[in-house]
C-alpha positions, 0 to 999 in steps of 0.5 A: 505457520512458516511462510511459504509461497502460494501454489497454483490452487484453483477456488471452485464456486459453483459450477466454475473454477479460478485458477490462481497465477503462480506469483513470486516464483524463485525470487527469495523471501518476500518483504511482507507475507500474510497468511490466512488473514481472517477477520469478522466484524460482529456476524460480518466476514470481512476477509475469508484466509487471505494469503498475499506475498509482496516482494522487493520492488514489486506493485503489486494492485489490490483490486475488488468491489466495495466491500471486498475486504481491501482496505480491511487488508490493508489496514492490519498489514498496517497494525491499525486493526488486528486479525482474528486469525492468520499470520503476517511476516516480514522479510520472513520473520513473523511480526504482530501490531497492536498500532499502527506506530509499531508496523510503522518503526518496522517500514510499513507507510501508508497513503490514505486517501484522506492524506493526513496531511496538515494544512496549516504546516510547511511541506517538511513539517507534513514529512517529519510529523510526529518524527521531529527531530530535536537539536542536540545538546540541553535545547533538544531535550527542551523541545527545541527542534532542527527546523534547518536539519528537517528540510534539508532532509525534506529536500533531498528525500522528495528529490530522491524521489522525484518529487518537484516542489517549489520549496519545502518552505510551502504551506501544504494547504497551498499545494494542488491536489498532485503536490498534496498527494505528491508529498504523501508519498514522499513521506511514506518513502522517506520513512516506509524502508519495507513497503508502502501501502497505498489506498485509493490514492488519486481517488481526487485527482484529476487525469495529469495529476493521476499520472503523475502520481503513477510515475511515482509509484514507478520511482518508488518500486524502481529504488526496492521498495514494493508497493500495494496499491489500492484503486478502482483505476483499474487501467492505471492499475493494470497498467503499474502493477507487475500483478493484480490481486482480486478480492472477492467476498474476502477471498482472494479468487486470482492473482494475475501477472498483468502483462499476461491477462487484460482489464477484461479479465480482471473485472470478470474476477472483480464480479464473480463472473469468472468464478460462474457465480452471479455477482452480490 
């Protein structure tokens, strides 16, 4: 299946329509496409045909109910589990993962919520987990690792990134909350050359550390990296995101330019109400 771009379809339910945003009009080849992403857990449907593009530097907000397919989505965009149907490509060549370490080799990060960061460990231990680098010469080859080498980079990827942390020498478990999550995606940037996914990622956090976090965002997709961020902030969404995908029952039933439709408008979509069908 060659990927393509949406059209400007409407999805009937009941006696009402959705009609979908036309997205991505004239701007190339996407930096990640799906198409017709299905996939059930036993008798459960969790996503219906799903078609998504995501294109350079571009946010782009997933939102939807509980149970709407989102983290599904993302978690085979992210190789951890695989559809029983559909395609993904990216930069227009069609790619399959059997893990999450083979989308990751190819620039897909993702930022959990859970962060997956280790306590125990320094800043730039968490940014070059599971990717140290070993010194050159028969040392490496013993496992001796460049700690120098690995925080100097740490350094100046989370400077890239504007992300201000006292020392890359700190112990993660020691951080706030907004430097934990800060780190995160600094992580995912340094290694994420195609994209980052975000899911929920100031689920825990307080208001000024959700702002900065935005602003994060913001820096990410302004040096070409999209994101797809996952959140039921709807008004940071709205607010960071250039669209907004609304999942419903494992479709995708709109796709809005937010700077052309309302928090409102998004949460009609949200419970079904703009589809004329009463929410679940």
């Amino acid at each position: 299946m060659e990927s393509q771009e949406p059209a400007n379809d409407s999805l009937s339910a009941g006696d009402g329509a959705g009609t979908f945003a036309p997205a991505g009009a004239d701007r190339g080849v996407p930096t990640v496409s799906v198409r017709g992403i299905t996939k059930h857990f036993g008798t459960i449907q969790a996503l219906r045909g799903v078609d998504l593009d995501i294109y350079p530097s571009e946010i782009v907000g997933l939102v939807g109910d509980n149970g709407a397919g989102k983290s599904t989505l993302v978690n085979i965009i992210s190789g951890g589990v695989q559809p029983n149907a559909g395609t993904i490509s990216v930069e227009g060549k069609k790619v399959s993962f059997s893990s999450s370490l083979e989308a990751r080799r190819l620039g897909i990060e993702t930022v959990y919520q859970d962060l997956a960061l280790a306590p125990d460990l320094s800043v730039w231990a968490n940014i070059f987990l599971g990717r140290e680098k070993p010194v050159k010469g028969p040392l490496g080859r013993l496992g001796w690792l460049d700690r120098k080498a690995m925080a100097n980079q740490a350094q100046a990827d989370l400077e890239r990134t504007r992300i201000r942390i006292d020392s890359v020498n700190a112990l993660a478990g020691r951080l706030s909350g907004g430097q934990r999550q800060a780190i995160a995606v600094g992580r995912a940037v340094a290694w994420g050359s195609k994209v980052v996914l975000m899911d929920e990622p100031t689920a825990a956090l307080g208001v000024e550390q959700q702002e900065r976090v935005g602003e994060l965002v913001a820096t990410v997709a302004a040096q070409g990296v999209p994101v797809l961020l996952i959140s039921h902030n709807l008004p940071q969404v709205h607010k960071l995101a250039h669209r907004v995908v609304v999942l419903f029952q494992g479709q995708v039933v709109a796709n809005l330019r937010s700077d052309e439709s309302s928090v409102d408008e998004v949460v009609s979509w949200i419970t079904g109400a703009a589809l004329g069908t009463r929410r679940p």
